[in-house]
C-alpha positions in Angstrom: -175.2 97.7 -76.7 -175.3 99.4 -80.0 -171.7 100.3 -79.8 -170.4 97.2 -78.9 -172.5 95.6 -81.9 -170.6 98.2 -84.4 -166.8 97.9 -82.3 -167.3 94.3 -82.9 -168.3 94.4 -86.6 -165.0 96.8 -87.1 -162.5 94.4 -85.4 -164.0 91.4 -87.4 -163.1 93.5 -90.8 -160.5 94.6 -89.8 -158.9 91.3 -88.9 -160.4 89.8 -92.1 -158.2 92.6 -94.1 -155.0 91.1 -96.8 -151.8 91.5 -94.7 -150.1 95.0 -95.5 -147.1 94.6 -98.2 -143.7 94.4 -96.8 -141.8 97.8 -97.8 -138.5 96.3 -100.0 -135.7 97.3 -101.7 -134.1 95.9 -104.7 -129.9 96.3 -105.5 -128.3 95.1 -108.6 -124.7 94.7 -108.8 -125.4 96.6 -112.0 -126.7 100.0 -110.7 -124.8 99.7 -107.3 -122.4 102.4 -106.8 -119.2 101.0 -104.9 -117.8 97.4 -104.3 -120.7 95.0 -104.3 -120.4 92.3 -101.9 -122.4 89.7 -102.9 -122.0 86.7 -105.6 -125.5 87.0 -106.7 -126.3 89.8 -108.9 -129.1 91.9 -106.8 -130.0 91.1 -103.5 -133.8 92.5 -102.2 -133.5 93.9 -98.8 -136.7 94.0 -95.8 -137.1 94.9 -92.4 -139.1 92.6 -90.3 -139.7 92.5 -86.7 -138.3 95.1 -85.1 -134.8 95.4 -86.9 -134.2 92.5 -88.3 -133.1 92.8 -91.7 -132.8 90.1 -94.4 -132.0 89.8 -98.2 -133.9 87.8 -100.3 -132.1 86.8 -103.6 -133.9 85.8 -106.9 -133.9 82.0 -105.7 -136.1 82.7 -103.3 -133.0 82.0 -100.2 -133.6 84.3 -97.6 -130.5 85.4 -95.8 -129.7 87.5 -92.1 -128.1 90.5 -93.1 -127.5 91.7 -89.4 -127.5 91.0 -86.0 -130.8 91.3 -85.2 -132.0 89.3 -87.9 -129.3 86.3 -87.3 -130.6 86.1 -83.7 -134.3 86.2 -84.7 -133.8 83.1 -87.0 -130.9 81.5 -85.2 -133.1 78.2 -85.0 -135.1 78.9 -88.4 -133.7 76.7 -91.1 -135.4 78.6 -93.9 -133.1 81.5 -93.6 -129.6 81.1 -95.1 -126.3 82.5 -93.5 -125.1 85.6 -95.5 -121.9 83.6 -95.4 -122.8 81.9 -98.1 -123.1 84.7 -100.6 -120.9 87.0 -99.0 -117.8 88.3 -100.9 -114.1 88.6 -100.1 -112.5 91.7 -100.1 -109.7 91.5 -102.9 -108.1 94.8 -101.2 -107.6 92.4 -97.8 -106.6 89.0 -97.3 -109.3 87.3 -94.6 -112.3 90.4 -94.9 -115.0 90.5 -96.5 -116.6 93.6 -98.2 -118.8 95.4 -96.5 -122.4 95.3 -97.2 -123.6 98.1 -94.4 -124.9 100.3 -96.8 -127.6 97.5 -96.9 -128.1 96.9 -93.6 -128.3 100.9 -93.1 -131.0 101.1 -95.9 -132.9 98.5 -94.4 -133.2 100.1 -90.9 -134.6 102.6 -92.6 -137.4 101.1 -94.2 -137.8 99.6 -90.0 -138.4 103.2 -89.1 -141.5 103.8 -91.8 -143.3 100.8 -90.9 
């Protein structure tokens, strides 16, 4: 009976314990090395869920950076479509520039969680 007293003390502080942070990363068109792909001028990238990955820009718009992400929120009209701040590639008429390097960096902060 003892132990069960104590378990349940532990699960109610744990659950009563802040949220952890979420593990970000911050890119400025300034300090970016290569072709910068947004129209805003640094972009803070997240992994959430499993692999979804999403920017969050100094406005406080939230945007699905890939797949994952744009499926996870498909129905979530908080979150922006990358669309909207995504750049065209002056190199090629109808592409955009690539912003994988984000994506890549954010699956990587989905594997230290």
């Amino acid at each position: 009976m003892k132990n069960l007293t104590l378990f349940s003390i532990l699960i109610l502080i744990l659950s009563c314990s802040p949220p952890a942070t979420k593990k970000t990363l911050k890119f400025t068109k300034q300090d970016y090395i290569g072709e910068w792909p947004f129209s805003v001028n640094e972009i803070e990238v997240y992994c959430s869920g499993y692999t979804e990955i999403y920017g969050r820009t100094n406005d406080g718009k939230i945007y699905a950076l890939n797949g994952s992400a744009k499926g996870a929120s498909h129905d979530n009209k908080s979150i922006s479509k990358v669309e909207e701040i995504w750049l065209d590639d002056p190199n090629w008429a109808g592409l955009k520039i690539s912003y994988g390097d984000f994506i890549t960096q954010g699956l990587a902060l989905c594997e230290t969680k």
